[in-house]
PyMOL Python script that loads the backbone (N, CA, C, O; Angstrom):
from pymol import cmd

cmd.read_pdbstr("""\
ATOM      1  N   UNK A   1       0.820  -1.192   0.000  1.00  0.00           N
ATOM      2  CA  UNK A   1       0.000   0.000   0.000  1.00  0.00           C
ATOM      3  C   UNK A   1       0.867   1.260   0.000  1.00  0.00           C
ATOM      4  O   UNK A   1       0.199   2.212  -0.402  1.00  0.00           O
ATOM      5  N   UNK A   2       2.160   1.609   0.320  1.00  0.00           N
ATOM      6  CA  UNK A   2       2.581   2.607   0.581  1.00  0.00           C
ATOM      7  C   UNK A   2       3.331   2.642  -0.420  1.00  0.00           C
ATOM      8  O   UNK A   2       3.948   3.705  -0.350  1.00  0.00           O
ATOM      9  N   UNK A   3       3.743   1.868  -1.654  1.00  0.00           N
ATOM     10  CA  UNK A   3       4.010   1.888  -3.062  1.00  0.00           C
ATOM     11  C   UNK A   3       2.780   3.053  -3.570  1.00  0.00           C
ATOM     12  O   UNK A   3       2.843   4.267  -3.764  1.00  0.00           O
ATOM     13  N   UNK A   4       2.047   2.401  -3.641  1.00  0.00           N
ATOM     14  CA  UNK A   4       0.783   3.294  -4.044  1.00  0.00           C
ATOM     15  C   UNK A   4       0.896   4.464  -3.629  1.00  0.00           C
ATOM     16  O   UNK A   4       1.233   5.316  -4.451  1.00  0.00           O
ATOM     17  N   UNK A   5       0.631   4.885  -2.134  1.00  0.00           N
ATOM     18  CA  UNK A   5       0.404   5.854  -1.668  1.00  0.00           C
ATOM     19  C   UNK A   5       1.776   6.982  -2.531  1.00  0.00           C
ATOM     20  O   UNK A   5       1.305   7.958  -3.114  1.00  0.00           O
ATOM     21  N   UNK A   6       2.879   6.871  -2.568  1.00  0.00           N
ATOM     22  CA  UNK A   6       3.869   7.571  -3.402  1.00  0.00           C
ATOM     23  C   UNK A   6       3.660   7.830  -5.096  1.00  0.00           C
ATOM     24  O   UNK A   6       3.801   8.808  -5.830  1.00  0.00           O
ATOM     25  N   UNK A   7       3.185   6.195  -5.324  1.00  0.00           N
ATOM     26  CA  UNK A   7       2.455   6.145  -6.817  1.00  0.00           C
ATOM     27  C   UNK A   7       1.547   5.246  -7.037  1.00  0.00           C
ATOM     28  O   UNK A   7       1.693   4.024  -7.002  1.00  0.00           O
ATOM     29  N   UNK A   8       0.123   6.155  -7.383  1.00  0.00           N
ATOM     30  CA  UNK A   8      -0.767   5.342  -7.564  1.00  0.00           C
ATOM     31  C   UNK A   8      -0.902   4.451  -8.807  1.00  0.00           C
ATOM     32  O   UNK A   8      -1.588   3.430  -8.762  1.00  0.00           O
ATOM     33  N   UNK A   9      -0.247   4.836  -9.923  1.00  0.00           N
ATOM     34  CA  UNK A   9       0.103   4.016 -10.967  1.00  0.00           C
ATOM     35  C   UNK A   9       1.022   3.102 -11.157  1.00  0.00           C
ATOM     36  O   UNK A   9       1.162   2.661 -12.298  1.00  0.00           O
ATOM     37  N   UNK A  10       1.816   2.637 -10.130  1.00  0.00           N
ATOM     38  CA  UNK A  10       2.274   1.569  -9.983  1.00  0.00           C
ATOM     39  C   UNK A  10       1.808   0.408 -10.216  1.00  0.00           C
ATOM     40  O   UNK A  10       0.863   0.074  -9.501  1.00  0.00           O
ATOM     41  N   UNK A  11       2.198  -0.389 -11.059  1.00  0.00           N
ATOM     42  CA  UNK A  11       1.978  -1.370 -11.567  1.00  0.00           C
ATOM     43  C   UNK A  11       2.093  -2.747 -10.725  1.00  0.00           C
ATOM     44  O   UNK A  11       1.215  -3.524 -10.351  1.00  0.00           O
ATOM     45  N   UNK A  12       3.665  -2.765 -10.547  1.00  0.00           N
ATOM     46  CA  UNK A  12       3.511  -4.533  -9.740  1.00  0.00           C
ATOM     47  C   UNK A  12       2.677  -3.905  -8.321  1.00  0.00           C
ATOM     48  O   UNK A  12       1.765  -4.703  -8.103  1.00  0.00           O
ATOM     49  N   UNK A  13       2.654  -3.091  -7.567  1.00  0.00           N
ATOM     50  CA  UNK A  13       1.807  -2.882  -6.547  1.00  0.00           C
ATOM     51  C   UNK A  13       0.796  -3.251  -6.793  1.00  0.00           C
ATOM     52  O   UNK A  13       0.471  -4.242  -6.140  1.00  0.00           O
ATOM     53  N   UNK A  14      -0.268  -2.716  -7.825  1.00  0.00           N
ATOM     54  CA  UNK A  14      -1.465  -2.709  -7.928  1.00  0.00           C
ATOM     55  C   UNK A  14      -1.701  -4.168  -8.738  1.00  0.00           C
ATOM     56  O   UNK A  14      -2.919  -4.333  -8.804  1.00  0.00           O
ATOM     57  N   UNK A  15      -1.166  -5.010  -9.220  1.00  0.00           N
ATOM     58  CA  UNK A  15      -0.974  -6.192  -9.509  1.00  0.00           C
ATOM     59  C   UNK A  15      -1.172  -7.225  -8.278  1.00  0.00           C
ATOM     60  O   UNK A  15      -2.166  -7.879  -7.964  1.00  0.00           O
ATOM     61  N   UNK A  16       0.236  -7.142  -7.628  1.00  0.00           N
ATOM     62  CA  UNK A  16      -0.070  -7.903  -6.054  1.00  0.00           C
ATOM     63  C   UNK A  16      -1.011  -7.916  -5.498  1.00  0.00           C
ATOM     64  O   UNK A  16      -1.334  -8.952  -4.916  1.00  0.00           O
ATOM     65  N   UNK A  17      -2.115  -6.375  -5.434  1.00  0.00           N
ATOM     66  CA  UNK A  17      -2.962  -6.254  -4.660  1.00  0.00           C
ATOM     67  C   UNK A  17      -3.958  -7.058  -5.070  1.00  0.00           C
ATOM     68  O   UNK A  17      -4.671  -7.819  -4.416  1.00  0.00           O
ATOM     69  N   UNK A  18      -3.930  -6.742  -6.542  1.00  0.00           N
ATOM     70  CA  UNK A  18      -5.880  -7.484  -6.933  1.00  0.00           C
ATOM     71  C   UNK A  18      -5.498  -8.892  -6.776  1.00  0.00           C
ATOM     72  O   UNK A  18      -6.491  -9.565  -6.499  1.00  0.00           O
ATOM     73  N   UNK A  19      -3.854  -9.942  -6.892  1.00  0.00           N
ATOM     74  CA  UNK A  19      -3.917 -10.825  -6.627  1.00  0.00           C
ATOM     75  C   UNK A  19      -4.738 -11.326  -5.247  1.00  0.00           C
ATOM     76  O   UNK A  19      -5.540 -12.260  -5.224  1.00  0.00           O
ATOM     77  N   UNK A  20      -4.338 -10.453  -4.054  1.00  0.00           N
ATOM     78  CA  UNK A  20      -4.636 -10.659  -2.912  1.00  0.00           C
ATOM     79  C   UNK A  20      -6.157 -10.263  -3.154  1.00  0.00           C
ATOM     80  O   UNK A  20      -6.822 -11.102  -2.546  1.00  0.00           O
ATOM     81  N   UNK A  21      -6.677  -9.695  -3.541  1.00  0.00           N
ATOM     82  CA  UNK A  21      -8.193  -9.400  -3.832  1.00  0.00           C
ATOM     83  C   UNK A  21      -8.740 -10.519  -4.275  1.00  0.00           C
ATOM     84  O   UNK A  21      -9.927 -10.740  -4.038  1.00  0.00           O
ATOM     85  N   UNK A  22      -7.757 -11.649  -5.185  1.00  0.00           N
ATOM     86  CA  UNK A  22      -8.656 -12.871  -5.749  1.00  0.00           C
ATOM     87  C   UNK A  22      -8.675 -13.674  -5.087  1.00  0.00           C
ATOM     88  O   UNK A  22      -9.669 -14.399  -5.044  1.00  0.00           O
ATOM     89  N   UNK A  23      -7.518 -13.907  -4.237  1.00  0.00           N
ATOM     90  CA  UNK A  23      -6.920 -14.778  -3.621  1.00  0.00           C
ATOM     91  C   UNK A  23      -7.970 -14.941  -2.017  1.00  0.00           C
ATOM     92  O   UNK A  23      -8.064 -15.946  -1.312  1.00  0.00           O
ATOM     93  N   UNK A  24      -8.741 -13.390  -1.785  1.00  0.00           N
ATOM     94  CA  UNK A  24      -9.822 -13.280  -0.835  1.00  0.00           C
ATOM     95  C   UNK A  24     -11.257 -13.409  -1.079  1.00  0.00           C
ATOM     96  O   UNK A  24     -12.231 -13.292  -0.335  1.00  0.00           O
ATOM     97  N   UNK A  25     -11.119 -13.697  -2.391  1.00  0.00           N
ATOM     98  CA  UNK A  25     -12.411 -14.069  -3.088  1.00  0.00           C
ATOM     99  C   UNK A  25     -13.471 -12.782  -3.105  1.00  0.00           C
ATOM    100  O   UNK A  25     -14.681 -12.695  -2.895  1.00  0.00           O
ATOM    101  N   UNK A  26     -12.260 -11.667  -3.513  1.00  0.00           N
ATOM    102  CA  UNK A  26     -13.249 -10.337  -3.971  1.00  0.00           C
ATOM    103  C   UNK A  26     -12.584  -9.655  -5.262  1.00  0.00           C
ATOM    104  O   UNK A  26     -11.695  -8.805  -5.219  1.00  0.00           O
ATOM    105  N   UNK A  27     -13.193 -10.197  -6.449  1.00  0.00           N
ATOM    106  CA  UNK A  27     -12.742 -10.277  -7.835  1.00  0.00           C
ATOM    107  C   UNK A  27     -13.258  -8.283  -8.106  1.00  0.00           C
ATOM    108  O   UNK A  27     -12.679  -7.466  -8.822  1.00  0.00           O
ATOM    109  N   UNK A  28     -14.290  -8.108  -7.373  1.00  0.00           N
ATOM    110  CA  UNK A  28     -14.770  -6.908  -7.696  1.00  0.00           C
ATOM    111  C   UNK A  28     -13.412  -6.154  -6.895  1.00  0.00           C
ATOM    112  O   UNK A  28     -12.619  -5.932  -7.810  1.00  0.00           O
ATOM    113  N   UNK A  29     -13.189  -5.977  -6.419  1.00  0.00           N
ATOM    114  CA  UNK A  29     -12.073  -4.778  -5.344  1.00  0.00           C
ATOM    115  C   UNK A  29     -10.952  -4.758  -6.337  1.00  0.00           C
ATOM    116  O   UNK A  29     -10.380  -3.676  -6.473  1.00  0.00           O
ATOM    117  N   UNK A  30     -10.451  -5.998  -7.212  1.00  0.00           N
ATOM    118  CA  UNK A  30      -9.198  -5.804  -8.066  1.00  0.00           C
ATOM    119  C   UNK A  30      -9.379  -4.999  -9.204  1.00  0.00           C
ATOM    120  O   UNK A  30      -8.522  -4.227  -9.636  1.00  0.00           O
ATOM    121  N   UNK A  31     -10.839  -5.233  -9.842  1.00  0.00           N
ATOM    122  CA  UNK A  31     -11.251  -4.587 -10.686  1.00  0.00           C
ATOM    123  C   UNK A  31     -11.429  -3.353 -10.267  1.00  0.00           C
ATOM    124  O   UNK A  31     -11.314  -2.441 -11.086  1.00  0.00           O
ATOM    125  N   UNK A  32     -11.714  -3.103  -9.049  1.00  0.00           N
ATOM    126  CA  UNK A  32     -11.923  -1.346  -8.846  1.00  0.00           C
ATOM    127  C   UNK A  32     -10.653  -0.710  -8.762  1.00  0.00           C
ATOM    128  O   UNK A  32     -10.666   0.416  -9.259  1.00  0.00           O
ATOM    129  N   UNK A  33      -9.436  -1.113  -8.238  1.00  0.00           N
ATOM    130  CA  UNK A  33      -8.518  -1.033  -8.033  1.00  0.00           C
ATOM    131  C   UNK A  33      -7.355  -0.293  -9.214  1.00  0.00           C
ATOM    132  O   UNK A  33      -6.557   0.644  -9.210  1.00  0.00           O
ATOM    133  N   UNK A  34      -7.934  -1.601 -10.403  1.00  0.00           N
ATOM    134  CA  UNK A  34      -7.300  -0.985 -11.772  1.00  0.00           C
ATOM    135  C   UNK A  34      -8.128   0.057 -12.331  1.00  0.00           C
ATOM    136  O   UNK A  34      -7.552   0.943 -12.962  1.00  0.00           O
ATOM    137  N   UNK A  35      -9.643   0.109 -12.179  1.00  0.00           N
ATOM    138  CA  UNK A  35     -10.116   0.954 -13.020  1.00  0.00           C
ATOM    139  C   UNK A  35      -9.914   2.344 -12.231  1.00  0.00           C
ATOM    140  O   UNK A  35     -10.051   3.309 -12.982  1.00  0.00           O
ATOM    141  N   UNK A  36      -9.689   2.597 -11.207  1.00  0.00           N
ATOM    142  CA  UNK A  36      -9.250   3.762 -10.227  1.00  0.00           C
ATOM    143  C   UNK A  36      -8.153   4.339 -10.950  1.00  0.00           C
ATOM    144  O   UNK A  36      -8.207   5.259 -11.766  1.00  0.00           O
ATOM    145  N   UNK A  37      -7.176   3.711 -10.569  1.00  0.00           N
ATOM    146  CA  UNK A  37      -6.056   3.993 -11.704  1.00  0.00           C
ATOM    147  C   UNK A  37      -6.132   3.986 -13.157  1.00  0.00           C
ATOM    148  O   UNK A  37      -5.120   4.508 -13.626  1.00  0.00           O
ATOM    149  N   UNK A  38      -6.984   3.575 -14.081  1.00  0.00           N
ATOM    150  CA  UNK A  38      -7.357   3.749 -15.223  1.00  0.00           C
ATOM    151  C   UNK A  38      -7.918   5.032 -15.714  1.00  0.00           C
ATOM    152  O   UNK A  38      -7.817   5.536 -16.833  1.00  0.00           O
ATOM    153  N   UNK A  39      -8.546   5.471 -14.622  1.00  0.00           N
ATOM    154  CA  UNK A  39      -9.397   6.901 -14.692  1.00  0.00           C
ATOM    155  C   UNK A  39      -8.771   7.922 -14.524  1.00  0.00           C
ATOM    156  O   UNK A  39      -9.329   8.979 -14.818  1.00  0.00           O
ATOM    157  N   UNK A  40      -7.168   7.946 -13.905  1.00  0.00           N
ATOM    158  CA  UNK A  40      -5.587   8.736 -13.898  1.00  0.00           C
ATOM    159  C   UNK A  40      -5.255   8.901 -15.199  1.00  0.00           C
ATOM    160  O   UNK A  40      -4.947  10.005 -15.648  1.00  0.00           O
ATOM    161  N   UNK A  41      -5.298   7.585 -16.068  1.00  0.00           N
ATOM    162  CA  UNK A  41      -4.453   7.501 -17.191  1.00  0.00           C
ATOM    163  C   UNK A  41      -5.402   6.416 -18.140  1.00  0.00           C
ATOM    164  O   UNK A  41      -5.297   5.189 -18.148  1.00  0.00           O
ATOM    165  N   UNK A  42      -6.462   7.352 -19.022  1.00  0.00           N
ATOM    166  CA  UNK A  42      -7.728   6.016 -19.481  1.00  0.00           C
ATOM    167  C   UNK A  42      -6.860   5.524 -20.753  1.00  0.00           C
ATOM    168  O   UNK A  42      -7.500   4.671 -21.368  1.00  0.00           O
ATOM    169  N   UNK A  43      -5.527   5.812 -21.378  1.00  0.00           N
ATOM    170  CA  UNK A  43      -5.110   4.933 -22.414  1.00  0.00           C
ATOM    171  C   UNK A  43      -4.445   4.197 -22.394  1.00  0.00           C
ATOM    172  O   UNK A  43      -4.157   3.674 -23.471  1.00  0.00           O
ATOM    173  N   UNK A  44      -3.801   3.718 -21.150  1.00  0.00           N
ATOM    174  CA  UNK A  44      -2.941   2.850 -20.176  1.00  0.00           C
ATOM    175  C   UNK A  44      -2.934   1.471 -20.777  1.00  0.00           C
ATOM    176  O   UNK A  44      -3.739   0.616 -20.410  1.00  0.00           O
ATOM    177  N   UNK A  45      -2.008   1.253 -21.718  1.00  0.00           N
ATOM    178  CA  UNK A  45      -1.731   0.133 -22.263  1.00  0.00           C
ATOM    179  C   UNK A  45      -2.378  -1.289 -21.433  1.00  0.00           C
ATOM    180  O   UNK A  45      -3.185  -2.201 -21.610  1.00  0.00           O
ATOM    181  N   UNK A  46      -1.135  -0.614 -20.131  1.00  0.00           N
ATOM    182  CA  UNK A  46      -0.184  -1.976 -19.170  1.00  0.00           C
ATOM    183  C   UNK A  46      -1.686  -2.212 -18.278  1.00  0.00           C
ATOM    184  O   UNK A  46      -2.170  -3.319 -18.044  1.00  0.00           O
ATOM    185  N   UNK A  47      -2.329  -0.769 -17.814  1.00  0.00           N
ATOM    186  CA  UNK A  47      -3.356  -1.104 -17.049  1.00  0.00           C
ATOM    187  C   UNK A  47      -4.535  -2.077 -17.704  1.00  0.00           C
ATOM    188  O   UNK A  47      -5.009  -3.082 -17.173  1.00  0.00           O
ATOM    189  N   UNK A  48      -4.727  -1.767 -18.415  1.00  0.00           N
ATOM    190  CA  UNK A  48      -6.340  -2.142 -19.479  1.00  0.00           C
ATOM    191  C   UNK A  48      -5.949  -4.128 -19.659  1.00  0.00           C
ATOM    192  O   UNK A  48      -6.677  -5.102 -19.848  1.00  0.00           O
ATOM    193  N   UNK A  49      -4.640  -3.974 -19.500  1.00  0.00           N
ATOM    194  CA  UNK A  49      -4.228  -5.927 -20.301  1.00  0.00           C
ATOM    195  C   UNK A  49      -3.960  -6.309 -18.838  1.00  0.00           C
ATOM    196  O   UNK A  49      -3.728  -7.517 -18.797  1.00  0.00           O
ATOM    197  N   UNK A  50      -3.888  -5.616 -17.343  1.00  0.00           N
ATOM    198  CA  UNK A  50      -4.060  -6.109 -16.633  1.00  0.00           C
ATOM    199  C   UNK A  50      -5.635  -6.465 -15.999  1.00  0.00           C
ATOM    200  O   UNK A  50      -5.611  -7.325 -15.119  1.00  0.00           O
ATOM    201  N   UNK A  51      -6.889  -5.951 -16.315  1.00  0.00           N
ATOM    202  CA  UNK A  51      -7.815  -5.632 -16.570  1.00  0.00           C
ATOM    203  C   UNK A  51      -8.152  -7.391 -17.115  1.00  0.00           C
ATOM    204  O   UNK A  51      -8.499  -8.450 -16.593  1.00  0.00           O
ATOM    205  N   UNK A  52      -7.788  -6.858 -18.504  1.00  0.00           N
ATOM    206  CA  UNK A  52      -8.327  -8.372 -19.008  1.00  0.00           C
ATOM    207  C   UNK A  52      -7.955  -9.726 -18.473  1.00  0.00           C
ATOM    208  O   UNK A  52      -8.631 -10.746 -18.604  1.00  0.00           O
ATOM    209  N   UNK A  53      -6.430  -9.581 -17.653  1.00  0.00           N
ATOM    210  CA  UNK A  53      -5.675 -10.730 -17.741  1.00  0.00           C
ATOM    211  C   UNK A  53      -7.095 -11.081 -15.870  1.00  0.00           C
ATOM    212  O   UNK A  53      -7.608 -12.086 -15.377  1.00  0.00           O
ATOM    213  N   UNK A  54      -7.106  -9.979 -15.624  1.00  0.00           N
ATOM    214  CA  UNK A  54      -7.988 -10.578 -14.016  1.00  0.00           C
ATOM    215  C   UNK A  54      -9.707 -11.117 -14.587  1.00  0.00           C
ATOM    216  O   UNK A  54     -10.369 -12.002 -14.043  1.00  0.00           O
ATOM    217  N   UNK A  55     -10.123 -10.306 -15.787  1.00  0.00           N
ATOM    218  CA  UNK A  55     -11.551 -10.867 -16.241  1.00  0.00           C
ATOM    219  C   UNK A  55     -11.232 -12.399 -17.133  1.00  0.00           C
ATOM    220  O   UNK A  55     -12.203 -13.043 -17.530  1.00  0.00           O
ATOM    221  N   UNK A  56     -10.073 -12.808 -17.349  1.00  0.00           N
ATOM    222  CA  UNK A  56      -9.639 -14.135 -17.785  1.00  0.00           C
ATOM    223  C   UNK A  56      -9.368 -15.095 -16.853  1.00  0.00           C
ATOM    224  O   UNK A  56      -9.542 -16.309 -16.960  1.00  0.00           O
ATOM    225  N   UNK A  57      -8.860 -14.374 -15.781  1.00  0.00           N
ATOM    226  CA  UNK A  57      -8.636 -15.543 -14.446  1.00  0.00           C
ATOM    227  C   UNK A  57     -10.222 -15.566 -13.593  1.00  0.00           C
ATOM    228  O   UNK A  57     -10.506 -16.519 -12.868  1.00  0.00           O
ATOM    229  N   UNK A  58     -11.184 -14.386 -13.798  1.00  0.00           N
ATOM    230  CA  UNK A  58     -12.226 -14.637 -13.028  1.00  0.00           C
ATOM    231  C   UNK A  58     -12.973 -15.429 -14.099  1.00  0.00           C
ATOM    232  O   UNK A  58     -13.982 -15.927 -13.599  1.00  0.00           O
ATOM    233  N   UNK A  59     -12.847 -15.701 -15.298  1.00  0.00           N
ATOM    234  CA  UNK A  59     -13.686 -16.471 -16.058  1.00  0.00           C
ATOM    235  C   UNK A  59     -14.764 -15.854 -17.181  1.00  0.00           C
ATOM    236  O   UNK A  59     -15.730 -16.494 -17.596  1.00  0.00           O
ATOM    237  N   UNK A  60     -14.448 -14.600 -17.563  1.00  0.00           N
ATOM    238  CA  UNK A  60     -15.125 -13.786 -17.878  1.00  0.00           C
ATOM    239  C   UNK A  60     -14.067 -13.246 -19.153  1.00  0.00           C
ATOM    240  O   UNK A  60     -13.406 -12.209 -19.167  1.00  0.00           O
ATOM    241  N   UNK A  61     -14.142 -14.219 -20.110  1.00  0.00           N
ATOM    242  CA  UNK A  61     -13.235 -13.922 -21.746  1.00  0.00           C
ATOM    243  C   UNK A  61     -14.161 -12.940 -22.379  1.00  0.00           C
ATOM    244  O   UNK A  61     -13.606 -11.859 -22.572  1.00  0.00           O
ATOM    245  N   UNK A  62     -15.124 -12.980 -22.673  1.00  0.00           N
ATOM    246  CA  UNK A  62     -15.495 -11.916 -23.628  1.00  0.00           C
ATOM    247  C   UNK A  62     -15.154 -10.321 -22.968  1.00  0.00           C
ATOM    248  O   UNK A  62     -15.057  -9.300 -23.649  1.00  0.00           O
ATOM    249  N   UNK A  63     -14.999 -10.409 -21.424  1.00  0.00           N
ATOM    250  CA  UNK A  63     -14.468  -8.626 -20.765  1.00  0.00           C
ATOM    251  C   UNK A  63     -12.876  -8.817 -21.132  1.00  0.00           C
ATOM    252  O   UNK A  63     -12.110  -7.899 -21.426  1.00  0.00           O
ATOM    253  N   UNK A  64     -12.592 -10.029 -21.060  1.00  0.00           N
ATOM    254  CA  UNK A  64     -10.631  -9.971 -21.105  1.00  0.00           C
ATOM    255  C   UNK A  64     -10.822  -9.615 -22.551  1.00  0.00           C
ATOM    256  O   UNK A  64     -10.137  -8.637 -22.849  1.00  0.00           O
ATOM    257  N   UNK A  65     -11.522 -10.087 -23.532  1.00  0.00           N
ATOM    258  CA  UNK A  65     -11.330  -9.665 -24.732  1.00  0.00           C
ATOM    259  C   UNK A  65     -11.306  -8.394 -25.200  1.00  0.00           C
ATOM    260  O   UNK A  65     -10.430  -7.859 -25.880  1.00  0.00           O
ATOM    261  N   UNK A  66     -12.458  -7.885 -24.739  1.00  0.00           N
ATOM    262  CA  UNK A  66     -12.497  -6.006 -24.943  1.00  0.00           C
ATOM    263  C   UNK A  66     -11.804  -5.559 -24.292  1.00  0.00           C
ATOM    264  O   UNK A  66     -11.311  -4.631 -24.933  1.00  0.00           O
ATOM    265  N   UNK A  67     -11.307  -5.601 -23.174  1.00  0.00           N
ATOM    266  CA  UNK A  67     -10.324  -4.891 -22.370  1.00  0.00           C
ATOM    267  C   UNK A  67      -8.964  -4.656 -23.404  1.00  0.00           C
ATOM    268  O   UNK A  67      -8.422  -3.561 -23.554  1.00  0.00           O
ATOM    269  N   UNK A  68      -8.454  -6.172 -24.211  1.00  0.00           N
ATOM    270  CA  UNK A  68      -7.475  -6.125 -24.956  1.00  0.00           C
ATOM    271  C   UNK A  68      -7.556  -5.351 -26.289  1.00  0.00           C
ATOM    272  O   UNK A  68      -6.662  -4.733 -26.867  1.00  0.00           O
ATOM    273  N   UNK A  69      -8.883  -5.541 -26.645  1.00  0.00           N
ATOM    274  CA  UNK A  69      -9.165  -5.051 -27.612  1.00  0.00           C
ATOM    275  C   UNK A  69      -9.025  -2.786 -27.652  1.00  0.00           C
ATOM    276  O   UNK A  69      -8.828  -1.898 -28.482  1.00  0.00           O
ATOM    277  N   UNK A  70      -9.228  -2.894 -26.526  1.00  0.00           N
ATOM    278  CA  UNK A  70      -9.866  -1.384 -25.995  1.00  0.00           C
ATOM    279  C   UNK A  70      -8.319  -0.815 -26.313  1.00  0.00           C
ATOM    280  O   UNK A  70      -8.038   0.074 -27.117  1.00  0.00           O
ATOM    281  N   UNK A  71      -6.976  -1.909 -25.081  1.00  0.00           N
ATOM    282  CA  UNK A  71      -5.790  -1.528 -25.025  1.00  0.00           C
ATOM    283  C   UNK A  71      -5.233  -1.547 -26.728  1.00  0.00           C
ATOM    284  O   UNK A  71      -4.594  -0.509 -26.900  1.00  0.00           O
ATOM    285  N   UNK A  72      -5.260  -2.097 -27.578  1.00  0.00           N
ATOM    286  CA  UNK A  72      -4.829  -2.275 -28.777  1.00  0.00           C
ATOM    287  C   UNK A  72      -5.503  -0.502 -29.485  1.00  0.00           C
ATOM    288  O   UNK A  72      -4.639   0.312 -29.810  1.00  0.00           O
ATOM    289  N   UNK A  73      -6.647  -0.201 -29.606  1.00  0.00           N
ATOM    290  CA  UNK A  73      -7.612   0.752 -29.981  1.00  0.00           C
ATOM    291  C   UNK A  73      -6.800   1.663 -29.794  1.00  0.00           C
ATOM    292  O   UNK A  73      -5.983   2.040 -30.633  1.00  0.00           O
ATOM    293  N   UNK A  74      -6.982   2.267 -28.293  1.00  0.00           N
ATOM    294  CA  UNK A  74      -6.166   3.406 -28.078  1.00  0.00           C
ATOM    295  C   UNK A  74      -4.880   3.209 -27.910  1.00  0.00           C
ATOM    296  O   UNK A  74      -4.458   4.212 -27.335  1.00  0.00           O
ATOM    297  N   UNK A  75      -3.686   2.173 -28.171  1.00  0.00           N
ATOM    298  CA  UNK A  75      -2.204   2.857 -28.535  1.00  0.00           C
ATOM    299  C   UNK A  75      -2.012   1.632 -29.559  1.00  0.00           C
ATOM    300  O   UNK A  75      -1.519   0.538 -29.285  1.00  0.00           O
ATOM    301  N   UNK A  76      -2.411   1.973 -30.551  1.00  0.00           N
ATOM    302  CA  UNK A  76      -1.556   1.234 -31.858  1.00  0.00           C
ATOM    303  C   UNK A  76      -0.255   1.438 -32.504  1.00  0.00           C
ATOM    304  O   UNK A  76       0.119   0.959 -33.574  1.00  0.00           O
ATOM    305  N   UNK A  77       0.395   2.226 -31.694  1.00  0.00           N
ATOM    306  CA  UNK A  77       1.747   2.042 -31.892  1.00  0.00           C
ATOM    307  C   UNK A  77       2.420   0.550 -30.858  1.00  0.00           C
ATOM    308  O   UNK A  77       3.359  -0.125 -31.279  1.00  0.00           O
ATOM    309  N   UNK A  78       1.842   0.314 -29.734  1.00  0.00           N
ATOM    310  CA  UNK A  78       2.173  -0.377 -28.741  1.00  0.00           C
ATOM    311  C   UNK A  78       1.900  -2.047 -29.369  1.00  0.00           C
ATOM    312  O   UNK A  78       0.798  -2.580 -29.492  1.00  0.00           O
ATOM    313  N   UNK A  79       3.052  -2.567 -29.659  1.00  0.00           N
ATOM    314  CA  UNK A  79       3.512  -3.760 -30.197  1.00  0.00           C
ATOM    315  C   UNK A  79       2.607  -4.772 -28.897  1.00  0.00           C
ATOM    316  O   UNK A  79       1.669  -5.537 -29.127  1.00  0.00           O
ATOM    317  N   UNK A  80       3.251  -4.469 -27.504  1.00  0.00           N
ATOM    318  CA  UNK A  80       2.545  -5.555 -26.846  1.00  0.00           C
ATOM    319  C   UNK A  80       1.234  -5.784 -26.662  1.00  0.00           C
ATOM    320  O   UNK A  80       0.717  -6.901 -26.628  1.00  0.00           O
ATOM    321  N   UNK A  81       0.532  -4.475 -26.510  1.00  0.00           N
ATOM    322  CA  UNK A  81      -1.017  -4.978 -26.829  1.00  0.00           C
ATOM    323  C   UNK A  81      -1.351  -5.638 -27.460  1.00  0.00           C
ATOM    324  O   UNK A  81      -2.076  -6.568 -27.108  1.00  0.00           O
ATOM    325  N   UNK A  82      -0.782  -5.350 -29.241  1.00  0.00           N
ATOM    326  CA  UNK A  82      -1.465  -6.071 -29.955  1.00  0.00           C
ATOM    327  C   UNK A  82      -1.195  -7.266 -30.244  1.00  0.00           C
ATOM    328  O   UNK A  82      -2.006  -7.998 -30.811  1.00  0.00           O
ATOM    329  N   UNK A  83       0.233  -7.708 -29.821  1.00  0.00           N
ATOM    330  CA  UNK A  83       0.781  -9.473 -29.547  1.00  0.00           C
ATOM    331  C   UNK A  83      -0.333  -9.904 -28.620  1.00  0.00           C
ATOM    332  O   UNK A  83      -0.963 -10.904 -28.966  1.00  0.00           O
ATOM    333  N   UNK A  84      -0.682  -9.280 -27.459  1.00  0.00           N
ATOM    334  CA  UNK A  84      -1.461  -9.845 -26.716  1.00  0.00           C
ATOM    335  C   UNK A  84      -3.126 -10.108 -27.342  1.00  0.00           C
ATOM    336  O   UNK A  84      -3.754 -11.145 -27.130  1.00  0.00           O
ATOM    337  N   UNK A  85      -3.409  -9.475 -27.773  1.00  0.00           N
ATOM    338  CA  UNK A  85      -4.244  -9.431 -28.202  1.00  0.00           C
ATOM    339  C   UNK A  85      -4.818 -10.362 -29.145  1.00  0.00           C
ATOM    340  O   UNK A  85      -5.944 -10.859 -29.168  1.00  0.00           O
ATOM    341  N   UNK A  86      -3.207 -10.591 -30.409  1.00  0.00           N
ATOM    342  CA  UNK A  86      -3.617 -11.644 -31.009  1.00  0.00           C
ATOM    343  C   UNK A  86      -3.844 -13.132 -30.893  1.00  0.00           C
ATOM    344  O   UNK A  86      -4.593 -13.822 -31.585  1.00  0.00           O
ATOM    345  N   UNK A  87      -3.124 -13.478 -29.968  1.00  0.00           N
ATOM    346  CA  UNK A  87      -2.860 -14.485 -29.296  1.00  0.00           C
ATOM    347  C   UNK A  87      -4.065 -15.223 -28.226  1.00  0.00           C
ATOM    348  O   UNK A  87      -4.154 -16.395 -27.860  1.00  0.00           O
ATOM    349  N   UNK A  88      -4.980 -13.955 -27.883  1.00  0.00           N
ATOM    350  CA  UNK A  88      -5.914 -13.608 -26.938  1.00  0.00           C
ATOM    351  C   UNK A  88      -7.079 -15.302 -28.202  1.00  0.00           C
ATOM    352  O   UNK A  88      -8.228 -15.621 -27.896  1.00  0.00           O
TER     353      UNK A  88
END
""", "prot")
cmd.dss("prot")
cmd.show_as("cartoon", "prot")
cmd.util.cbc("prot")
cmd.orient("prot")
């Protein structure tokens, strides 16, 4: 938490956390978590494919899909989205 608190866009922080969010069996808190930080920065490659990668582990492919899809949309210069994406 005190990663965050310095930077809220921190990535492996906010990663660890929603793990521990799944891991407590509250899939919604990880998702709020990223989209909090999404609403800092709404074209956020890294955020949006972390997004999908938690609606793929909660079981929910067609949100991991748009999420990837969304991240690909807004930065098409960004090679890894769209690897991810295709692969998706």
């Amino acid at each position: 938490m005190k990663a965050l608190a310095l930077d809220p866009m921190y990535l492996p922080a906010l990663d660890n956390l929603a793990n521990l969010d799944i891991v407590a069996k509250k899939p919604e808190d990880a998702r709020q978590r990223y989209e909090a930080a999404l609403a800092r920065d709404k074209k956020n490659a890294a955020l949006m494919t972390s997004l999908a990668n938690l609606e793929a582990r909660v079981g929910k492919p067609a949100d991991a899909g748009r999420w990837l899809e969304q991240a690909a949309k807004e930065n098409p210069d960004d090679r890894a989205a769209a690897r991810q994406l295709a692969s998706f």
